[in-house]
LUMNULO-818460 format. One record per residue (C-alpha): residue in one letter; z, x, y. Coordinates in Angstrom, 3 decimals. Last residue first. Example, Ala and Ser with C-alpha at 12.3 -4.5 7.8 and 13.67 -1.06 7.14 Angstrom:
REM LUMNULO-818460
   r         zz         xx         yy
   S      7.140     13.670     -1.060
   A      7.800     12.300     -4.500
END
This chain:
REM LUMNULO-818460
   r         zz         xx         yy
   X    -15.888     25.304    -16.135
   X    -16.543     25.558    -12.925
   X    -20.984     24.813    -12.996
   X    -19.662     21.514    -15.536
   X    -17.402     20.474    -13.226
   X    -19.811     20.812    -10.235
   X    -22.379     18.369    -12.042
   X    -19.862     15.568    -12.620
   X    -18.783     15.537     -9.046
   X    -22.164     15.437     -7.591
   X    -23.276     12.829    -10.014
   X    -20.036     10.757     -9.267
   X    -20.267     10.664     -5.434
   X    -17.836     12.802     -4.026
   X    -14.541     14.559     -4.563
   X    -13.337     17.653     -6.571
   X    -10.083     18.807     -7.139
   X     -9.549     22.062     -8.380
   X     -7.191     23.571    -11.285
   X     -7.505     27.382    -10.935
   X     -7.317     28.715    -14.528
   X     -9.976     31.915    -13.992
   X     -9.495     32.591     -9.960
   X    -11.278     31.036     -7.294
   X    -11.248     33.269     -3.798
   X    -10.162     30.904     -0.447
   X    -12.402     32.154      2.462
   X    -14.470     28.626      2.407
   X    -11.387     26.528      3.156
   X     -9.373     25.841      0.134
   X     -6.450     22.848      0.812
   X     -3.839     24.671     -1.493
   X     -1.211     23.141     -4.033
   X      1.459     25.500     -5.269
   X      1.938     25.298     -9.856
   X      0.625     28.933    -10.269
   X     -2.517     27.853     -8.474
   X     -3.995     24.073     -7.310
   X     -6.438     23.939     -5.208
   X     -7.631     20.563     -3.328
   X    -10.268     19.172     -1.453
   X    -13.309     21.143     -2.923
   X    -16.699     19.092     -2.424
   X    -18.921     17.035     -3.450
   X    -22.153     14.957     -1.561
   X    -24.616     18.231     -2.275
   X    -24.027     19.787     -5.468
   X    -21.621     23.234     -5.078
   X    -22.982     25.986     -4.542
   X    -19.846     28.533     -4.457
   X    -19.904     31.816     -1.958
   X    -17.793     29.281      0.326
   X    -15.312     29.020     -2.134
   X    -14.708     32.696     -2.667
   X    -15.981     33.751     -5.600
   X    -13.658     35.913     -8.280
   X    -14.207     33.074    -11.034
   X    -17.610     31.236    -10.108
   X    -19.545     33.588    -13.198
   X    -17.431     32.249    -15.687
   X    -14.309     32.540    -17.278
   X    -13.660     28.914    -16.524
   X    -11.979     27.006    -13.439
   X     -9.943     24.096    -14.694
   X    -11.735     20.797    -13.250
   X    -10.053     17.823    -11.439
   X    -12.263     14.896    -10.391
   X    -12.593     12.594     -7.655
   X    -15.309     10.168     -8.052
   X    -17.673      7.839     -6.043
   X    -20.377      5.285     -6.833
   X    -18.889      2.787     -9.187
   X    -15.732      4.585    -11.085
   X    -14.201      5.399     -7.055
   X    -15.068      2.470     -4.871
   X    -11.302      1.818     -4.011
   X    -11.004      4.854     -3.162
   X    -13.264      4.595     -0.400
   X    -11.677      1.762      0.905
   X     -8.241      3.428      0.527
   X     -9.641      6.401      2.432
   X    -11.321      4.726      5.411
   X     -7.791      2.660      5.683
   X     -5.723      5.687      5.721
   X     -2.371      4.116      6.937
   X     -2.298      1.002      5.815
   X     -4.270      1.069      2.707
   X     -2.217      4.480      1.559
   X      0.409      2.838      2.277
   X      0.000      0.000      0.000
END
């Protein structure tokens, strides 16, 4: 309810998440991504990297911030976009 209240834009949006839109949270494989920064990352067009989680801290990433093997990040945006950048992390 609060979330409705107070980030109306938000709420509506989540509220369209399954349909059109998804958030997602992918663990960052051995792959070529780890040791990137963010920025260096191509991620889809309409996704992108809200949240980092590392060592059990939460980080907003800006495009400076390095992904490391076992990074848990949230992804949001429409469910194509979001489904292809798990599968590039992983």
């Amino acid at each position: 309810m609060d979330d409705m209240i107070l980030r109306p834009s938000l709420f509506e949006w989540l509220s369209e998440v399954g349909e059109e839109n998804d958030i997602s949270e992918v663990v960052v494989g051995a792959n070529e991504t780890a040791g990137s920064t963010l920025g260096d990352v191509t991620l889809p067009n309409d996704c992108t990297a809200v949240l980092v989680r590392r060592d059990g801290e939460y980080k907003v990433p800006g495009p400076d911030t390095v992904i490391r093997e076992g990074d848990r990040i949230t992804l949001l945006g429409t469910t194509d976009a979001v489904e292809a950048a798990v599968e590039s992390l992983r």
